[in-house]
MILUM-916500 format. One record per residue (C-alpha): residue in one letter; y, x, z. Coordinates in steps of 0.25 Angstrom, whole numbers, plus 5000, padded with zeros to 4 digits. Layout:
N
AYXZ;...
// end
This chain:
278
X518749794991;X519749684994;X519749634983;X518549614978;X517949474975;X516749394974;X516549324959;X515649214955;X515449234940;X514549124933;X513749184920;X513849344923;X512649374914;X513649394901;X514849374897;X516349364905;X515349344916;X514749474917;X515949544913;X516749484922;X515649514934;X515449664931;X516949674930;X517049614944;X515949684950;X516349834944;X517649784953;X516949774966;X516849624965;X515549544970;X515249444956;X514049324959;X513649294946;X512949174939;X511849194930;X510649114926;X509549214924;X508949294936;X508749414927;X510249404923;X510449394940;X509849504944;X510449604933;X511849544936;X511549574953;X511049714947;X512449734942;X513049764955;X512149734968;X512849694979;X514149644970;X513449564957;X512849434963;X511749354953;X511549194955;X510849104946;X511648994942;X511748904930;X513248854932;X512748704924;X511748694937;X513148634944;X512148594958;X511748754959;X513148804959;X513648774974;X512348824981;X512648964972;X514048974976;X513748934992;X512749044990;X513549144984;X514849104995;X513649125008;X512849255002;X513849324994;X515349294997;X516449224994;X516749184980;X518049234978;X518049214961;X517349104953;X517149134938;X516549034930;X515949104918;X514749054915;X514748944903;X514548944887;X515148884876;X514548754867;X514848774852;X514748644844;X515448544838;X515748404847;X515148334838;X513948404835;X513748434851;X512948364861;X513448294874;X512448384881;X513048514876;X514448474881;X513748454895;X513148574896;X514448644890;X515148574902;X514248594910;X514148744910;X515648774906;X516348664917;X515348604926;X514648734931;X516148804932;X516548674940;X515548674948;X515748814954;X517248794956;X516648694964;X515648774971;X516748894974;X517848814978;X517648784993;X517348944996;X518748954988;X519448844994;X519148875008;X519249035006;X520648984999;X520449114988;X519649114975;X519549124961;X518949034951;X518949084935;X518448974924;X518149054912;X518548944903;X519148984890;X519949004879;X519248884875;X519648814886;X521148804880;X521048814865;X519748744856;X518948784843;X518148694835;X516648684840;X516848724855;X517148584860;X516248584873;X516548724876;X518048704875;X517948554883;X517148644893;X518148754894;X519448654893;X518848584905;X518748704913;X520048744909;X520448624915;X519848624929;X520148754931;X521648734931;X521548604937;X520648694948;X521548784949;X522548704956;X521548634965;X521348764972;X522548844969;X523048804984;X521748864990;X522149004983;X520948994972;X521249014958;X520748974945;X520749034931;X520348984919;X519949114911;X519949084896;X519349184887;X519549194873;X518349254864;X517649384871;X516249444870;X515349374880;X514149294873;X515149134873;X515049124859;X513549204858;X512549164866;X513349094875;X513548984865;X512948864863;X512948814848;X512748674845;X512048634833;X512948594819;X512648474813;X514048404806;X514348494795;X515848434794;X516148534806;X515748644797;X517048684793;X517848684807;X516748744814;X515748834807;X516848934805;X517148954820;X515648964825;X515549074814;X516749144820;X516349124834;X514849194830;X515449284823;X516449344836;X515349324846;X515349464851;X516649514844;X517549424851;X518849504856;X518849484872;X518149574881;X517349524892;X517449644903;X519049624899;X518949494903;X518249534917;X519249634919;X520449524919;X519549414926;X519449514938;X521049534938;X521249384937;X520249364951;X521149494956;X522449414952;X523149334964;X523749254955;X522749224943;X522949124931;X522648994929;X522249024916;X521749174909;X521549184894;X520749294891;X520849354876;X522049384867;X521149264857;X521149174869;X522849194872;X523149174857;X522149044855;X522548994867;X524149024865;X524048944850;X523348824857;X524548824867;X525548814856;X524748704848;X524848614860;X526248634861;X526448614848;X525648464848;X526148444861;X527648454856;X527248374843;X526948264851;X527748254861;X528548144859;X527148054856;X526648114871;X528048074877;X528047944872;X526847894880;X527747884891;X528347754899;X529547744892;
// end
């Protein structure tokens, strides 16, 4: 088939990762996946032999990304999709979170990402064809309470995408930004990292949420292999977005941010104007 591709999916071992990847392989695609466990390689390979390729890869080890990739580009093929997956969220308050935490939340939800962007663009550039997906979030436009570092981290991959996509737009690769609203993957179960209370003046804003957020883990109402099943049309698209909301929560919440900015904007304007050299 023509049209078949080669993915890279970072974090195939759950998630919009592995629906993603089983979607794309039931269509005749080749899917390298990133998992951290050999037992969790070597059941992913057993998926599709031939088509589902394992590599072991933390995407915080930024120095082990390149050599992967190079190896991937020699052994296997050409990358023609990039889709970074893999990351987690950080729940906690900024003032009861630690320096440390917003590293590592960087670390593995901007800096791995960057790094394989980094990795995959001269096989891209010089092909002058590819794909690069950022699953960032609906998070990465609109904010809740006691998400700070994840949204900083999704907000900043939001940003170098569509700043990335307009590096490269000339070399005929694109970029997306998908942004997921609430689905069923393990984000707010296992895949969460809580911090620790220890301010009870934050009760009232903040217990409430986390207790919703437990309370939907598993019942939220997006569906992962749906998901796949539009991410496969958007690498199939010619002309893709810049942007892709995923979820009717995600278009409503994101849509009722718009119009507040526009509102505060327009409030102000005058102030903003007047800033100006006369």
């Amino acid at each position: 088939m023509s049209d078949t591709k080669t993915l890279f999916i970072t974090g195939v071992s759950s998630g919009f990762g592995r629906a993603l990847a089983e979607a794309a392989l039931a269509g005749g695609h080749k899917v390298v996946g990133t998992l951290r466990k050999e037992a969790d390689r070597a059941e992913f390979e057993a998926l599709k032999p031939g088509f589902a390729f394992g590599k072991l890869l933390d995407v915080t080890n930024t120095a082990a990304i390149a050599p992967v990739i190079a190896a991937v580009e020699k052994e296997i093929g050409a990358i023609d999709v990039l889709v970074n997956n893999a990351g987690y969220g950080h729940e906690g308050l900024v003032e009861e979170s630690t320096i440390d935490e917003l590293r590592r939340q960087f670390e593995a939800n901007v800096f791995g990402p960057v790094a394989l962007i980094q990795a995959v663009l001269p096989y891209m550039r010089k092909r002058r064809a590819g794909h690069i997906l950022n699953i960032t979030s609906m998070g990465g436009i609109i904010t809740l309470p006691g998400i700070s570092f994840y949204h900083g981290s999704k907000f900043a991959l939001e940003g170098i995408s569509e700043s990335l996509g307009k590096e490269v737009k000339s070399f005929g690769i694109h970029v997306t930004a998908v942004e997921p609203g609430g689905f069923r993957t393990d984000w707010a179960g296992r895949s969460m990292v809580r911090a620790e209370r220890s301010i009870s003046d934050y009760d009232e804003v903040f217990e409430p949420l986390r207790q919703r957020r437990l309370e939907r883990s598993g019942k939220q109402p997006g569906d992962p292999k749906k998901a796949a099943q539009v991410m496969l049309q958007l690498i199939a698209s010619e002309n893709p977005p810049t942007h892709l909301l995923l979820g009717r929560d995600a278009i409503s919440l994101v849509r009722e941010k718009l119009g507040l900015l526009k509102s505060e904007f327009d409030a102000w304007e005058q102030v903003s104007a007047s800033t100006d050299f006369d």
